[in-house]
C-alpha positions as a Markdown table, in Angstrom:
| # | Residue | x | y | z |
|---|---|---|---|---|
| 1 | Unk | -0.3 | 21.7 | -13.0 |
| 2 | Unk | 1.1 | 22.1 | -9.4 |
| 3 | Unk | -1.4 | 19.4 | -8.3 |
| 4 | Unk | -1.0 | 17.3 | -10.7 |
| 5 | Unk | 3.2 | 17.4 | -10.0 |
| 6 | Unk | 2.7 | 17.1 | -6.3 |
| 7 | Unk | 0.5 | 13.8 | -7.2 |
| 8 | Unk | 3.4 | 11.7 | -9.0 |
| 9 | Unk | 5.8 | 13.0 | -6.4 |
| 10 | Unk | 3.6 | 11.3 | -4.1 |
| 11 | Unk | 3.3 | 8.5 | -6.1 |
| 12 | Unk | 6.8 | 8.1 | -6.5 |
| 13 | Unk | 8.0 | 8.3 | -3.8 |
| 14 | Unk | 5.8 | 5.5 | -2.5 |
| 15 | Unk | 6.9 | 3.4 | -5.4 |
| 16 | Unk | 10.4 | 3.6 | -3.9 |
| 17 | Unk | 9.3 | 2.9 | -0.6 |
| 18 | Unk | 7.7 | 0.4 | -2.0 |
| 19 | Unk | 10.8 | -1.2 | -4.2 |
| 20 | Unk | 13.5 | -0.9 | -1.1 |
| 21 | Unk | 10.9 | -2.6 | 1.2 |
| 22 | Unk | 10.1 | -5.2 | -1.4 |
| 23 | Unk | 13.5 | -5.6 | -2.1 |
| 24 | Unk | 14.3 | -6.3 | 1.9 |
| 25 | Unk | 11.9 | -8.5 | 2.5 |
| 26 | Unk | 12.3 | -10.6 | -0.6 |
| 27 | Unk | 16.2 | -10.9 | 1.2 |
| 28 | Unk | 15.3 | -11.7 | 3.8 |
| 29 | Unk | 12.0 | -14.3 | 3.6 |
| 30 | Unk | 12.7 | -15.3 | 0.3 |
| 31 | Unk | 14.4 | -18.8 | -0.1 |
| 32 | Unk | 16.5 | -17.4 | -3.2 |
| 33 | Unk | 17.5 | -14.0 | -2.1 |
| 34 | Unk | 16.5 | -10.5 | -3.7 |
| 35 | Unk | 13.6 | -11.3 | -6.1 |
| 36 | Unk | 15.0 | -8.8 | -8.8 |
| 37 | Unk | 12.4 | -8.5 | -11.3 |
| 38 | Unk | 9.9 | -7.2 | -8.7 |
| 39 | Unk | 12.4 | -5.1 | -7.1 |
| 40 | Unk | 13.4 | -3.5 | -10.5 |
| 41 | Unk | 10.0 | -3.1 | -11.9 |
| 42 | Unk | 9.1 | -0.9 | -8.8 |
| 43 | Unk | 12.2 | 1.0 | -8.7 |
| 44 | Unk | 11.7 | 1.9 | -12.5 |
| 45 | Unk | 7.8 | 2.7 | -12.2 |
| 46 | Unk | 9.5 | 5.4 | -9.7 |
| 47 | Unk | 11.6 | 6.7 | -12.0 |
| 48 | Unk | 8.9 | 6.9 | -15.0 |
| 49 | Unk | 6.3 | 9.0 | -11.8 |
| 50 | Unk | 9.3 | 10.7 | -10.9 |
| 51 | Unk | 9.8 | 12.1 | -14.9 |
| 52 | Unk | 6.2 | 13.1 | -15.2 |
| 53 | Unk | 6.1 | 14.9 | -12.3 |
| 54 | Unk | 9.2 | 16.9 | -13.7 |
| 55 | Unk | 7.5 | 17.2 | -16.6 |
| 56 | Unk | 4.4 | 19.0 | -14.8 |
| 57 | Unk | 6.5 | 21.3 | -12.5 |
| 58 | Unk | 8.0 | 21.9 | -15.8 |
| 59 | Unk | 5.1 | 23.3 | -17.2 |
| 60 | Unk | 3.3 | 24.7 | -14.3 |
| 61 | Unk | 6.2 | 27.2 | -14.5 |
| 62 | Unk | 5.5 | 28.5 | -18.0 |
| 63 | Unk | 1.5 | 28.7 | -17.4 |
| 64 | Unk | -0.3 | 30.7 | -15.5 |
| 65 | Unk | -1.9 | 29.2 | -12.3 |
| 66 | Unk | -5.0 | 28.0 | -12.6 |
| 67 | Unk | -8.1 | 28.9 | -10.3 |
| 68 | Unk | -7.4 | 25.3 | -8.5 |
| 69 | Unk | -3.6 | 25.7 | -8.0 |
| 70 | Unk | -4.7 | 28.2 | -5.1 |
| 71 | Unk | -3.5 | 27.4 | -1.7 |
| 72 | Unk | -6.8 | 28.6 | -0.4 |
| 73 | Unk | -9.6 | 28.6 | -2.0 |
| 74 | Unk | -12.6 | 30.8 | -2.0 |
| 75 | Unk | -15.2 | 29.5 | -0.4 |
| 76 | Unk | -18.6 | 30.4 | -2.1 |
| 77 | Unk | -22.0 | 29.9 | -0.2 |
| 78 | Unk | -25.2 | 29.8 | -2.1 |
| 79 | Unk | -27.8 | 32.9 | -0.4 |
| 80 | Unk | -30.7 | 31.5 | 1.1 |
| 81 | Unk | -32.0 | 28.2 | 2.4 |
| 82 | Unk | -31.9 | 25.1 | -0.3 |
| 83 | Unk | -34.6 | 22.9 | 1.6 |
| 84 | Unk | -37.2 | 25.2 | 1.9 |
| 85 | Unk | -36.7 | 25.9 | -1.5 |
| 86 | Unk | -37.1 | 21.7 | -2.6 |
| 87 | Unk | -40.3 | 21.8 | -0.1 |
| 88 | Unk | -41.6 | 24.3 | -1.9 |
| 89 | Unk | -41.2 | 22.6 | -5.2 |
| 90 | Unk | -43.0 | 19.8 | -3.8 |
| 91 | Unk | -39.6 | 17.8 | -3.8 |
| 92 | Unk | -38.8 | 18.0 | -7.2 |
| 93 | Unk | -35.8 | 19.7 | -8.1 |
């Protein structure tokens, strides 16, 4: 769940990048000011991101991690050579 939190903080905070930038430049290019139905619509798709990835930090807490919440990963290589084996097969695998 630690990934999936760290995604919708990402997402998030781009959503509020998004809604201040949209906001300034709706100021100052648009011929009506602040287009505030755009800029409100990205600052609350923010907030929802923002309570889901509360939501999964939450829960990461109370479950135990999972083999791909690791930092670092094992790395598992397969023994032997996987194209001699296809060759041998006649290229049917």
């Amino acid at each position: 769940m630690h990934i999936e939190a760290r995604l919708f903080e990402f997402v998030s905070a781009f959503f509020a990048l998004t809604a201040v930038l949209y906001g300034v430049l709706t100021t100052l290019f648009a011929t009506g000011g602040v287009e505030w139905a755009g800029t409100t619509a990205l600052a609350l798709t923010a907030g929802m991101a923002l309570i889901v990835a509360t939501f999964f930090r939450f829960v990461a807490r109370r479950l135990d991690t999972r083999p791909e919440d690791y930092e670092a990963p094992k790395s598992v290589t397969a023994p032997g050579n996987w194209a001699s084996s296809a060759r041998t097969a006649g290229g049917r695998c």
